[in-house]
C-alpha positions, -999 to +999 in steps of 0.1 A: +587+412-577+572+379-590+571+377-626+532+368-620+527+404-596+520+438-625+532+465-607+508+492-614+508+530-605+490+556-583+456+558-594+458+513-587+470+520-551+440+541-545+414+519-554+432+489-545+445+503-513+432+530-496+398+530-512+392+495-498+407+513-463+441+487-465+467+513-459+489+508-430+506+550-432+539+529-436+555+560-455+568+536-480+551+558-509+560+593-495+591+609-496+604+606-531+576+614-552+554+650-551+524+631-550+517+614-518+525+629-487+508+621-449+491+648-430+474+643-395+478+604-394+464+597-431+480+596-463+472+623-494+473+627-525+480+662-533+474+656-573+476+630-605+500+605-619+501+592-647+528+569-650+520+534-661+539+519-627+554+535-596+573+527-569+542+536-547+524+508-558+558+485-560+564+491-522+534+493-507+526+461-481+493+462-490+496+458-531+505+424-544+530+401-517+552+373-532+564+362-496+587+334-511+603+360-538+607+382-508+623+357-481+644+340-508+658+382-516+662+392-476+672+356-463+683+331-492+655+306-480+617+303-492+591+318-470+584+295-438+546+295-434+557+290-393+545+310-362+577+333-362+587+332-401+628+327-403+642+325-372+676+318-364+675+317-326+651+332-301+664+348-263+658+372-236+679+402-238+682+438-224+705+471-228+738+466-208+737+506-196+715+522-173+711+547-187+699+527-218+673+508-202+658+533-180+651+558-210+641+526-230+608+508-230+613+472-209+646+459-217+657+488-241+674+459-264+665+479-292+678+512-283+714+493-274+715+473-307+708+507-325+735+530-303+758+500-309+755+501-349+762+537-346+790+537-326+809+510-345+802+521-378+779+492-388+756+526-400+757+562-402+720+572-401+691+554-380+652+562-389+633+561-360+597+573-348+593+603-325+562+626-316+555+660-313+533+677-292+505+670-301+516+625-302+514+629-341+545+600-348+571+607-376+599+595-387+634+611-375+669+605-387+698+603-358+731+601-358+744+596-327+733+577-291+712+608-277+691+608-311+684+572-305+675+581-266+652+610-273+634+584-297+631+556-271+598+540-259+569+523-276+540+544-299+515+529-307+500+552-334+509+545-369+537+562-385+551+572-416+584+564-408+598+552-439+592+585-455+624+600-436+637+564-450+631+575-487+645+612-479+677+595-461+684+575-492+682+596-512+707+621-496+742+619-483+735+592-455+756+557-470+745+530-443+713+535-434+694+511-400+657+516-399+635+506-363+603+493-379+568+478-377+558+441-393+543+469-422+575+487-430+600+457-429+572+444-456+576+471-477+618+475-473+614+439-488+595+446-513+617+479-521+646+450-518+625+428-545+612+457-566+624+451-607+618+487-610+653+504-626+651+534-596+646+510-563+653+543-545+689+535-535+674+506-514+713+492-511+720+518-483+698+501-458+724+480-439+700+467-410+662+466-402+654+463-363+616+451-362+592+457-335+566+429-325+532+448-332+497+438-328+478+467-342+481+503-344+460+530-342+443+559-360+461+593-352+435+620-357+407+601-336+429+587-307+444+619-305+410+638-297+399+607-274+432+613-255+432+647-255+397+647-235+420+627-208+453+645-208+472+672-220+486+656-253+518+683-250+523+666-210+526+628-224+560+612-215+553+577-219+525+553-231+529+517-222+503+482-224+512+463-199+508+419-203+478+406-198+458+402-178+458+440-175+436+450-201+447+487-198+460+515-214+484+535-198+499+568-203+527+587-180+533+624-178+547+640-150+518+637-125+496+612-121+494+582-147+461+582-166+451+541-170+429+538-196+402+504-207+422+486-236+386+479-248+383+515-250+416+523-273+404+493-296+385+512-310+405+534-326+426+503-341+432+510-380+416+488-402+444+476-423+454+456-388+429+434-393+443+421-428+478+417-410+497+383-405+525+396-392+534+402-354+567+395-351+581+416-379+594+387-399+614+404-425+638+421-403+674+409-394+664+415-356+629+413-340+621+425-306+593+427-280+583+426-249+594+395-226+563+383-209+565+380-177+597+387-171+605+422-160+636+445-173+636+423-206+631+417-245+626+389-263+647+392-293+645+368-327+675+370-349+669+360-383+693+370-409+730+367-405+739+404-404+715+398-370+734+375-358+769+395-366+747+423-349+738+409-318+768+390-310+791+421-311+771+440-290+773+410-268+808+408-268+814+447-268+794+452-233+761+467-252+736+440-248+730+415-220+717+381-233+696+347-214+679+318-230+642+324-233+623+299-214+603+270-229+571+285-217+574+320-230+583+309-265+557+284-268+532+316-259+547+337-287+548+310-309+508+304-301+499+344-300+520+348-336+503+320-348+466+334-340+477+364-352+481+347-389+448+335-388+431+357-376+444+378-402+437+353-432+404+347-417+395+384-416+407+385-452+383+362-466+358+377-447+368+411-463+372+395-499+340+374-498+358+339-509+387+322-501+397+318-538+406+360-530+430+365-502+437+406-513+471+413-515+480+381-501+465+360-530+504+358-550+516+338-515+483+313-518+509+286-518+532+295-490+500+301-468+482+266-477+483+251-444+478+281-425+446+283-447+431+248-439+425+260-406+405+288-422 
């Protein structure tokens, strides 16, 4: 981390974090500690440390952010205070295979790129979210393409993902992708950055897939307002369709259930609101919905193990590739770019004064133009 950024321990990353209701249930502090574990959406703390600094506090998204320390460690390149972050090129794209894409939420490009790391070798082990029964997400480790197809489709509860990510590093796994939110490829930076000696054999993670995100939601309420509509054990798929929907939607085997998107708002976590990110910007692929265009993904590539990435599956037959049109990256580029201040804004709301922008006040520099329009 910045030489300027004191990494602190666990009794900081409650006040500073979940006291002050920032925590995004990343996982990045579960899973290689006793401490901190998540139950039923939130994260606990089962009892006291004392240790001076801790790697909960070091990768946690929502403690101090150096974002030019963290794009000059993931990319080689100071942190672009741009609509998309680094971004190498930006297309269309979609799962080759049938069977991929009709498993797969829209285009299922992130399902293909995963299988396709697998089946080469590229990695051994992909973290991925699932739910159970009762939509609680988690993280789950797979091996092979059916693990990645019984994972496939969007959630749009938060998940502690990278607690499987902490448990698969520290086991036998050696090459390690993770599928992850703008949150969790924020923390796999920092875990990248951290000067801590035990960095929790971060050098196994050999490619991060990020997923465009807007919000999330709370588990344990959402859950009980969706369980007074459907059977939370009979839920297939849950989808939000482009605007100008303005719905929620949620598939099981009968009849679809459509829900106001005013209504699931709601239930959005706060820690959203403090976000900059929609795109994901320190993954080495980001992927989302195409808008407007049915069957596909828009995909940014932004490292160059992304770009190694995408154009083998390209050439081996995985992933079908078009050039995004003008008009659809000009309205990611403006959504992304709302999204930034909106969050800053919401920030110095939250802080009382722009001279305190929280846990982005270390990247006051790299954010200075996006904070004149503040």
């Amino acid at each position: 981390m910045s030489p300027g950024i004191e990494i602190k321990g666990s009794q900081a990353l409650q006040d500073e974090v979940r006291a002050r209701r920032l925590c995004t249930l990343c996982g990045a502090c579960s899973g290689m500690c006793p401490y901190h574990v998540p139950y039923q959406g939130r994260m606990v703390t089962l009892d006291d440390c004392n240790l001076a600094q801790g790697r909960c506090y070091a990768f946690c998204p929502r403690t101090p952010v150096d974002l030019n320390l963290l794009s000059q460690t993931v990319f080689g390149t100071p942190y672009p205070a741009s609509e998309l972050g680094t971004a190498k090129e930006v297309l269309m794209a979609r799962a080759a295979a049938d069977a991929l894409r009709s498993r797969a939420q829209y285009g299922g490009t992130v399902s293909a790129l995963v299988a396709f790391a697998l089946r080469t070798g590229l990695i051994d082990t992909a973290v991925l979210t699932t739910s159970d029964e009762g939509a609680l997400p988690t993280g789950r480790a797979v091996r092979d393409e059916a693990g990645v197809l019984a994972c496939a489709g969007s959630n749009f509860v938060a998940s502690p993902t990278l607690e499987t990510f902490n448990r698969e590093a520290a086991g036998d796994a050696q090459r390690i992708g993770v599928v992850a939110t703008p949150c969790q490829t924020l923390a796999l930076a920092k875990m990248r950055a951290s000067p801590l000696e035990n960095r929790n054999n971060i050098d196994k993670l050999k490619l991060v897939v990020g997923l465009f995100c807007t919000w999330a939601l709370k588990y344990r309420d959402f859950a009980d307002f969706l369980g007074e509509r459907v059977p939370l054990d009979q839920i297939v798929k849950v989808d939000i369709p482009p605007p100008p929907a303005n719905v929620f939607e949620v598939y099981t085997d009968s009849t679809p259930v459509t829900i106001p998107l005013d209504q699931v708002r709601a239930f959005i976590r706060p820690t959203c609101n403090a976000c900059i990110d929609m795109t994901a910007e320190f993954a080495d692929v980001s992927v989302g919905a195409a808008e407007g265009v049915a069957g596909w993904n828009t995909l940014i590539v932004r490292s160059e193990a992304g770009a190694k990435l995408v154009e083998a599956a390209r050439a081996g037959g995985a992933l079908e590739v078009e050039p995004l049109p003008d008009a659809n990256l000009a309205h990611l580029k403006e959504a992304a770019l709302l999204k930034k201040k909106r969050g800053l804004s919401n920030i110095v709301e939250a802080s009382g004064s722009k001279d305190d922008l929280l846990y982005l006040e270390a990247s006051r520099e790299a954010l200075r133009a996006l904070l004149s329009g503040v």
